[in-house]
N, C-alpha and C positions, 0 to 999 in steps of 0.2 A: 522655621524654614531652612535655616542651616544647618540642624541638623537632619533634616530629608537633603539637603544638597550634599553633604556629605556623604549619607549615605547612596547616592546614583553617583559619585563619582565613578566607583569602580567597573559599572556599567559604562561611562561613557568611554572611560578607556577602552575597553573592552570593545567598544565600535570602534574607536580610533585602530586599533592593530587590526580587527576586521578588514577594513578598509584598506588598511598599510596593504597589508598579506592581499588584497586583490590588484592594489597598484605595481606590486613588486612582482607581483603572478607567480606567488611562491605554489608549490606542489607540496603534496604529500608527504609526509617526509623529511623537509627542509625545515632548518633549525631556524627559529626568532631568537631574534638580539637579546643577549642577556640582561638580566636584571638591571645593570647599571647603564646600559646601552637605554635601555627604555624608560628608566629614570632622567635621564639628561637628554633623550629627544621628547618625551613629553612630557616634562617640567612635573612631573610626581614620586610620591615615597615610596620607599619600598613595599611596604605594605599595601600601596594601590597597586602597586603590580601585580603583587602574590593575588592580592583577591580579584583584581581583572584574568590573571590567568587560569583560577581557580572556574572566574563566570564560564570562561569560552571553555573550559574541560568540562563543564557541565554541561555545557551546549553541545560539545562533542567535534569540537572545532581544531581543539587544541589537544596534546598529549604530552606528560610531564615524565621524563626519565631520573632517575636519580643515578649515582655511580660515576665511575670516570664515563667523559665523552655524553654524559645525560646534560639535561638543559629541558626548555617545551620546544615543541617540533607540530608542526603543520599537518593535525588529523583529518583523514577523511570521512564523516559520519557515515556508517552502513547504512542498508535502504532500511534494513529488519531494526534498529535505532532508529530511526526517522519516523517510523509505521510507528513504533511503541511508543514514543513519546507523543504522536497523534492520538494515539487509542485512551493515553492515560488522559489526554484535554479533553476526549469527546466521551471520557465513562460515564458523567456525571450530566451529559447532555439528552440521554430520551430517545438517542437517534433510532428511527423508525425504518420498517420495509422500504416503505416508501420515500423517505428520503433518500435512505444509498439506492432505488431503480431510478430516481431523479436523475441521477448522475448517469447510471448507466445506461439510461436511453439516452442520455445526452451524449456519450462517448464511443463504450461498445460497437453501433454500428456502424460510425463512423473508422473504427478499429478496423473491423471487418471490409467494409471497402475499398479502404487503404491496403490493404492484402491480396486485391485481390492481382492472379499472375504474378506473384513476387514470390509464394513458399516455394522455396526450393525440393525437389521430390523426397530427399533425405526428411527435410522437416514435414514432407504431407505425409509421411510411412509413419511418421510418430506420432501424429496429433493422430491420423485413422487408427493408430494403434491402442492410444490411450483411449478410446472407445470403449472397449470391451471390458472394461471394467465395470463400466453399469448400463449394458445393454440388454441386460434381462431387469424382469418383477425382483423385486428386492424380496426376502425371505421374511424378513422381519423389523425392527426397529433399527437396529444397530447398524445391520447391512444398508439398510436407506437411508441414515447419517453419514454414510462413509462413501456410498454413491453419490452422494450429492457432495460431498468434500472431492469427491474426483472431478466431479464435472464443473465443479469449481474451479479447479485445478488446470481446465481445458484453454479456461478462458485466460488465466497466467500466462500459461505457454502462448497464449493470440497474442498477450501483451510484448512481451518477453520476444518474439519477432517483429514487434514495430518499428524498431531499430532508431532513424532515426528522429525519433518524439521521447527523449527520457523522459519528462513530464507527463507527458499521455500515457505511460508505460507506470510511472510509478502510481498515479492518481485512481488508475482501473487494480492495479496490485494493492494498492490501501481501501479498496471501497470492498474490494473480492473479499479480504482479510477482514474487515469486517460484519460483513455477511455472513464469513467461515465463523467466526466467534459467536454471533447470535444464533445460529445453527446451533451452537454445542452447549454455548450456557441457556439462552431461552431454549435449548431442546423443539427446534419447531420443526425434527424432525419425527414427533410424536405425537399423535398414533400415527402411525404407516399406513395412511386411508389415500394419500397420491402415490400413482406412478411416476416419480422424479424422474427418475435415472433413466428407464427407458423412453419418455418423453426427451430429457435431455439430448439425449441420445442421436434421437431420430434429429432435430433441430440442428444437432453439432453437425450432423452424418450428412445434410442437406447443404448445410453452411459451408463444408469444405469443398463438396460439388462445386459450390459458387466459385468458390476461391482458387479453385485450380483452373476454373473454365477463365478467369479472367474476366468475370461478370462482376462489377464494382455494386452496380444497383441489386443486382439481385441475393448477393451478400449482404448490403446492408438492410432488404428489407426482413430478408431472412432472421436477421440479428434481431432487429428492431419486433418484430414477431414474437421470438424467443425470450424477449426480454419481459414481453408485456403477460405471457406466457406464466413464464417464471414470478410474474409477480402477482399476480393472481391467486395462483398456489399458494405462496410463502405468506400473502394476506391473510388468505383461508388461516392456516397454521398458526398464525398468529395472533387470529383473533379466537383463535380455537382455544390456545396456550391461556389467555386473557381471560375467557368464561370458565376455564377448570382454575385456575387461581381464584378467583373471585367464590366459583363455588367450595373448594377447600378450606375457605377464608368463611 
């Protein structure tokens, strides 16, 4: 047992400066006490420091410079590190259609009616803009993987004006991003037997109606619509994916 307590020392430090760095309300940027600063305020060797600092630069918390003027300094983990480190816990998990529409009937509409009367006409010229990417019958396979990666795309941009919900904003941009990825490696955008895109399409095209009119319910039901829509299809697809595996098998 002492040597497992041993070994989570450099973890618990590791929370310990966590903490420090929230009471201290350090910023980005700003430099932690060096090595022997943090040796004699919490009573450990150097070597628990190195590897406490080592924990929190894997975390992505922390950022270690060498040179004159280097030291570790106060990281701010990007959202695209946050997404990937989620992606690599949930490879190995199964995650299903229906689990990420789980979430996104849970959120998405509520997204959308939070919107509504708020896009500013700049940001309704862009989302109506980004439209027409796949407002037509897609041609063939490829083109219908890359339609549906745009209208994916659409609903980024919903998130990405939430403004203020970063949590509702990152949690719909990690579930989108995973959808995008099952798209590309399950291929469930094959055969091209649905009209995604221009279904998409119409749904987006109706939703920002909502959203300009300042109609809160009628965007969310619009959403909530869209959603079940979409998941319907992508079920298809995927049980489709499932019976030509099994028969190549």
């Amino acid at each position: 047992m002492a040597g497992s307590s041993t070994k989570r020392r450099p973890y618990q430090v590791a929370e310990t400066i966590k903490r420090w760095i929230v009471e201290k309300q350090l910023k980005p940027g700003d430099r932690l006490p060096g090595e022997a600063e943090l040796m004699e305020r919490l009573g450990v060797s150097k070597g628990t420091v190195r590897e406490s600092t080592r924990v929190l630069e894997a975390q992505g918390l922390v950022e270690t410079r060498t040179g004159p003027g280097g030291g570790a300094f106060v990281h701010a983990m990007s959202e695209a590190r946050a997404i990937s480190l989620l992606s690599h816990y949930l490879f190995f998990q199964d995650i299903s259609i229906r689990d990420i529409y789980q979430i996104r009937l849970a959120l998405e509409p509520e997204l959308a009616a939070s919107l509504a009367g708020r896009v500013s006409p700049e940001d309704m010229s862009r989302l109506r803009a980004s439209l027409e990417s796949y407002a037509d019958t897609a041609r063939d396979e490829e083109e219908e993987r890359q339609q549906h990666l745009d209208s994916l795309n659409f609903h980024l941009m919903l998130a990405e004006l939430s403004g203020g919900n970063p949590l509702l904003c990152f949690i719909i941009r990690f579930t989108t991003q995973v959808l995008s990825d099952l798209t590309i490696y399950r291929r469930l955008y094959e055969p091209a037997t649905h009209d995604l895109g221009r279904t998409g399409c119409r749904f987006h095209a109706e939703l920002l109606d909502a959203i300009e009119a300042g109609d809160a319910e009628q965007a969310r039901r619009i959403m909530h619509e869209h959603m079940l829509s979409a998941q319907a299809v992508m079920n298809t697809q995927e049980a489709q994916v499932r019976r030509d595996f099994l028969s190549e098998a």
